[in-house]
C-alpha positions in Angstrom: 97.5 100.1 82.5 95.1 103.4 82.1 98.2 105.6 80.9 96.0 108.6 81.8 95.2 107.9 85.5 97.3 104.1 86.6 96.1 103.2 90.2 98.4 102.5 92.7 97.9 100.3 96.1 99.9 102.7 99.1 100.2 99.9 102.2 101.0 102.3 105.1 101.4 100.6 108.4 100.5 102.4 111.5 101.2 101.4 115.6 99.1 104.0 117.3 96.9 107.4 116.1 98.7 110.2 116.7 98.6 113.9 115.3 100.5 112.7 112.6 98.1 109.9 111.1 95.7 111.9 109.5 98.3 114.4 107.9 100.2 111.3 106.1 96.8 109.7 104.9 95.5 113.2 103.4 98.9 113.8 101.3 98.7 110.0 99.6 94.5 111.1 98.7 95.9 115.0 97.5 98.4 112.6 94.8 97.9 114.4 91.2 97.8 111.9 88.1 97.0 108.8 90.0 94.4 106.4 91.1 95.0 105.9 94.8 94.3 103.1 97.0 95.2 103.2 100.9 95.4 99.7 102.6 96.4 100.9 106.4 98.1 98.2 108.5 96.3 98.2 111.6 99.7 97.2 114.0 98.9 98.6 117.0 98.6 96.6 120.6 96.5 99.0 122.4 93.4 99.6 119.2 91.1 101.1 121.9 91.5 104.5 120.4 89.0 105.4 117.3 90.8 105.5 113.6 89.7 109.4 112.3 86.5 109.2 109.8 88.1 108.2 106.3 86.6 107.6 102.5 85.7 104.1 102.3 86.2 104.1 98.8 89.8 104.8 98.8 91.1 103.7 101.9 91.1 100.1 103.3 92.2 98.8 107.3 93.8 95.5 107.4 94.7 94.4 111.3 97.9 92.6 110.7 98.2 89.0 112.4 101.9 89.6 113.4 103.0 92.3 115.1 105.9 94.8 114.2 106.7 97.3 111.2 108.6 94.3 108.4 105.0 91.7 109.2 102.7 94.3 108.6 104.4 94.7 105.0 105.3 91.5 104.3 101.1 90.8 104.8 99.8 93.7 103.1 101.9 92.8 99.9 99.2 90.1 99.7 96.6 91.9 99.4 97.8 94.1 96.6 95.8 93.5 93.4 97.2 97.1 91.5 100.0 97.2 88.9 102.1 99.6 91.2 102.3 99.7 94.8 104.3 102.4 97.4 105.1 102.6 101.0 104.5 105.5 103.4 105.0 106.3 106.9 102.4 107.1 109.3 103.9 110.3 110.4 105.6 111.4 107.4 104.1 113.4 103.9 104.3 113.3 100.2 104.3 115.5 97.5 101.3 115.4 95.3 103.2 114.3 92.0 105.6 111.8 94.0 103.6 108.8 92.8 103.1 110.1 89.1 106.8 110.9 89.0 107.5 107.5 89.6 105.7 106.2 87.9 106.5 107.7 84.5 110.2 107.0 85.7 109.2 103.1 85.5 107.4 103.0 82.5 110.4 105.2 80.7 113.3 103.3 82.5 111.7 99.8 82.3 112.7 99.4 86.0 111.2 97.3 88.2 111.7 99.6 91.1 111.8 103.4 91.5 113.2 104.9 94.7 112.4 109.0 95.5 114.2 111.4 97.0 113.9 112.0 101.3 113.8 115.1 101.9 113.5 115.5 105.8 112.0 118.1 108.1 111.7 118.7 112.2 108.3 119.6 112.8 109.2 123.4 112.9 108.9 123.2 108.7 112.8 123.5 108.8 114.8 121.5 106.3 117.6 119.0 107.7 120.8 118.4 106.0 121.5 115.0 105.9 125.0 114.4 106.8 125.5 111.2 104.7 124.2 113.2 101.6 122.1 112.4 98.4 121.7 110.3 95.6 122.2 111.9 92.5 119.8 111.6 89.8 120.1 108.5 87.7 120.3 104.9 87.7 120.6 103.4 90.9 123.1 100.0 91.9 122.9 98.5 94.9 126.0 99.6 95.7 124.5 102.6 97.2 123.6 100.3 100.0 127.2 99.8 100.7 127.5 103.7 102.4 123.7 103.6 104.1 120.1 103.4 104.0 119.7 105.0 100.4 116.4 103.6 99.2 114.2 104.3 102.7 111.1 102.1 101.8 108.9 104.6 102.9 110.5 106.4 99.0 109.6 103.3 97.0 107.3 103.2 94.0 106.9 99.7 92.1 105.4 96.9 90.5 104.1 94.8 92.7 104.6 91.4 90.7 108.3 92.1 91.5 107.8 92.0 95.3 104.9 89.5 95.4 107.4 86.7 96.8 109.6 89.1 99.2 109.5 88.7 103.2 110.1 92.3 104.8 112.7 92.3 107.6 111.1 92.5 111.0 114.2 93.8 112.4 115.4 97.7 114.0 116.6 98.3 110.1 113.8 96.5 108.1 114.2 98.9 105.0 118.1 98.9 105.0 118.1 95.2 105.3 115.1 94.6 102.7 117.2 96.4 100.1 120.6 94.4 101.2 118.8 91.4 100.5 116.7 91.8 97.3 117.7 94.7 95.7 120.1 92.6 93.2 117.4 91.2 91.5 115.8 94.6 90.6 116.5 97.4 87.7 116.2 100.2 90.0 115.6 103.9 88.9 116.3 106.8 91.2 113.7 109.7 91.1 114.8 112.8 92.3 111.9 114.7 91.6 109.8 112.3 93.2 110.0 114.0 96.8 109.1 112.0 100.4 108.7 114.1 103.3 110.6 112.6 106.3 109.1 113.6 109.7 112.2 113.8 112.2 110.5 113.9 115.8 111.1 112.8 119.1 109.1 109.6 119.3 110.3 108.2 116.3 112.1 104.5 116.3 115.0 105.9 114.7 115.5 108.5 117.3 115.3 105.6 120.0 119.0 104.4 121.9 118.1 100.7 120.8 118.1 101.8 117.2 121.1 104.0 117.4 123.3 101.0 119.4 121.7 98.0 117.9 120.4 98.2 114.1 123.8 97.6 112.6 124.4 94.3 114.7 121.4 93.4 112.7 122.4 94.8 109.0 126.0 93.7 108.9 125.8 90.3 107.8 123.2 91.4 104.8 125.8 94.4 104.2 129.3 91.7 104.0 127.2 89.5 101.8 126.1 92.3 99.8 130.1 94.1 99.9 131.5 90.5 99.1 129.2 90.0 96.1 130.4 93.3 94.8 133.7 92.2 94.4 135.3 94.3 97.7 137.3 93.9 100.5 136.1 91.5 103.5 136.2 94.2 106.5 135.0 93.9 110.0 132.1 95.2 111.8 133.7 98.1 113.4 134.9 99.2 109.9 131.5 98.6 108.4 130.0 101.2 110.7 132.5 103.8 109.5 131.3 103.7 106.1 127.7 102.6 106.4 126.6 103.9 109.3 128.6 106.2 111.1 125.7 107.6 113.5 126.2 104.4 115.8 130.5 105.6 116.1 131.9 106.4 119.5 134.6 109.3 119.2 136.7 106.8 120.4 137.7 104.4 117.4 140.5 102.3 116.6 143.0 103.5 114.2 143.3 100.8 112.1 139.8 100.7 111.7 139.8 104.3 110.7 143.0 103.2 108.4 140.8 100.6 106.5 137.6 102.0 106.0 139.6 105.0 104.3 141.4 102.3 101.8 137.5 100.6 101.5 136.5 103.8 100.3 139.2 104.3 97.9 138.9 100.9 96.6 134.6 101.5 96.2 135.3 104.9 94.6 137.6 103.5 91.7 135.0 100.5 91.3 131.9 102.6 91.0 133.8 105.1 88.9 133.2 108.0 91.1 129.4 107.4 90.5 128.7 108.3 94.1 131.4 110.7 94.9 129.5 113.1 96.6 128.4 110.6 98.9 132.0 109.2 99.5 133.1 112.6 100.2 131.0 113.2 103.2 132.6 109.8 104.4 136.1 110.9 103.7 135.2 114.3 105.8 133.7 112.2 108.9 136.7 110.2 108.8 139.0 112.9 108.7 137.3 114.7 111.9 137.3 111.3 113.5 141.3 110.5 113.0 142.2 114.2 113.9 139.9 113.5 117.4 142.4 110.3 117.8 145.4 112.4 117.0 145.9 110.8 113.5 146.1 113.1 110.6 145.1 111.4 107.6 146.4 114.0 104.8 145.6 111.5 101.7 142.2 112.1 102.5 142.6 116.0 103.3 141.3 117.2 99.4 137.9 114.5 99.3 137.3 115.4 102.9 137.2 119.3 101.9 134.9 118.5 99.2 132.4 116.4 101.5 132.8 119.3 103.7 132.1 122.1 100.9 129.1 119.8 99.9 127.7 119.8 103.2 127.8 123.7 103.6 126.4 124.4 100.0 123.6 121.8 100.7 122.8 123.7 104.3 122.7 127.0 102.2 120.2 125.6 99.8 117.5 124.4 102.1 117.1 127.8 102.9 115.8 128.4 99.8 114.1 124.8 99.1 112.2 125.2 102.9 110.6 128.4 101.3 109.6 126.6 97.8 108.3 124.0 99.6 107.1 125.2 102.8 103.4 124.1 101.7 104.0 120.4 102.1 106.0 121.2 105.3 
């Protein structure tokens, strides 16, 4: 590896050209410390309209033989030749040192895989708090993927003889369930310095009813398998969503669902020794708000849920001040 300047292979899959393309494709070619290499995943069914003028020497089109998001990654992987390799999104940003960042992460960690930090924003420039919260720096278990999504692909800096052999999900979820399925094998480092710029807007899948009422049909079997090899409590579906995903929950839930995800959480806090407390907290809170809407008052959970709340509220306070240090990538 040139320690100076190590190259690095971005596959960044793309379904149509929109205003967003060219923005996502200019932030990986602004990256500081690196050698960059774009191989764009040509997965769009209507290709009549013209890809924007791009340098040959850095950036690559693939059309993908499969349609849909998981394919297109699973084929570009092949085509990798680099040490490292990242993801991106085609209507999403990165800072310039993201890939650097990780990259010294690896080599200092000896990790296999580094994850960076989503940091997401409406197309106003405003920062969103994400209600599930953050990782906190550090090493990362799969054990995060217990309570969500933490590890978005789109985040992930590598080497690429680790995924050579993986087959991407195809499905609503593809990252979440990637992760589920694969991340065991992997010393993962967390790098919250390394910051991805996550485009919320109208059009995207995750925004879509489909995602929002199906994905987790689709994760939950990855996420028992995952939950069971941990050493935790079997728990059902319905319970699964309280703690992993609890954007897909109807106000309406059953109490004894409510009942056992709090006693999940209990049990996942004492096993993880409190390593992601913050992120418990903001499920402790949801679940409070949740029981008090189904006239249940769950006081043992009255002092976490104050603290997810209290972490929510300083975190909204802070990307007042982070919007204006970053408001150049935004």
């Amino acid at each position: 590896m040139n320690v100076q300047q190590p190259e690095v292979e971005i596959l960044l899959p793309f379904n149509k050209i929109d205003e967003y393309f060219l923005s996502a494709v200019e932030s990986v070619l602004a990256s500081k410390g690196v050698r960059t290499q774009i191989l764009l995943l040509d997965d769009r069914v209507d290709t009549s309209a013209n890809l924007p003028e791009l340098p040959i020497e850095t950036c690559r089109i693939l059309r993908t033989s499969r349609r849909g998001y998981g394919n297109a990654l699973s084929e570009g992987i092949h085509h990798i030749s680099s040490e490292f390799f990242a993801f991106m999104n085609a209507d999403d940003v990165i800072h310039p040192r993201k890939l650097m960042t990780q990259i010294l992460d690896l080599e200092s960690s000896s990790a296999d895989l580094s994850v960076g930090k989503i940091v997401k924003f409406s197309n106003s420039g405003k920062i969103i708090t994400q209600s599930l919260g953050h990782l906190t720096k550090g090493q990362y278990t799969p054990s995060a993927l217990l309570l969500g999504a933490y590890g978005a692909d789109a985040s992930w800096c590598g080497r690429t003889n680790k995924v050579k052999s993986w087959k991407i999900s195809n499905e609503l979820a593809s990252d979440w369930i990637t992760a589920l399925e694969n991340f065991s094998d992997l010393k993962i480092v967390y790098s919250p310095k390394a910051l991805y710029f996550y485009r919320q807007h109208h059009t995207q899948m995750t925004n879509t009813n489909d995602y929002k009422n199906f994905s987790f049909d689709e994760i939950y079997k990855s996420w028992n398998v995952l939950n069971l090899r941990q050493g935790y409590r079997s728990v059902t579906k319905d319970v699964a969503k309280l703690v992993a995903a609890p954007w897909t929950v109807s106000d309406q839930s059953n109490l004894d669902s409510i009942k056992n995800a709090s006693a999940w959480l209990k049990e996942f806090n004492l096993s993880t020794h409190k390593r992601y407390a913050i992120l418990v907290n903001r499920r402790y809170a949801f679940l409070f708000f949740l029981a008090l809407k189904n006239h249940l008052l769950l006081i043992q959970d009255l002092i976490p849920a104050a603290f997810g709340v209290f972490n929510y509220c300083l975190e909204t306070y802070l990307n007042i001040f982070r919007k204006i240090l970053l408001k150049k990538f935004l």
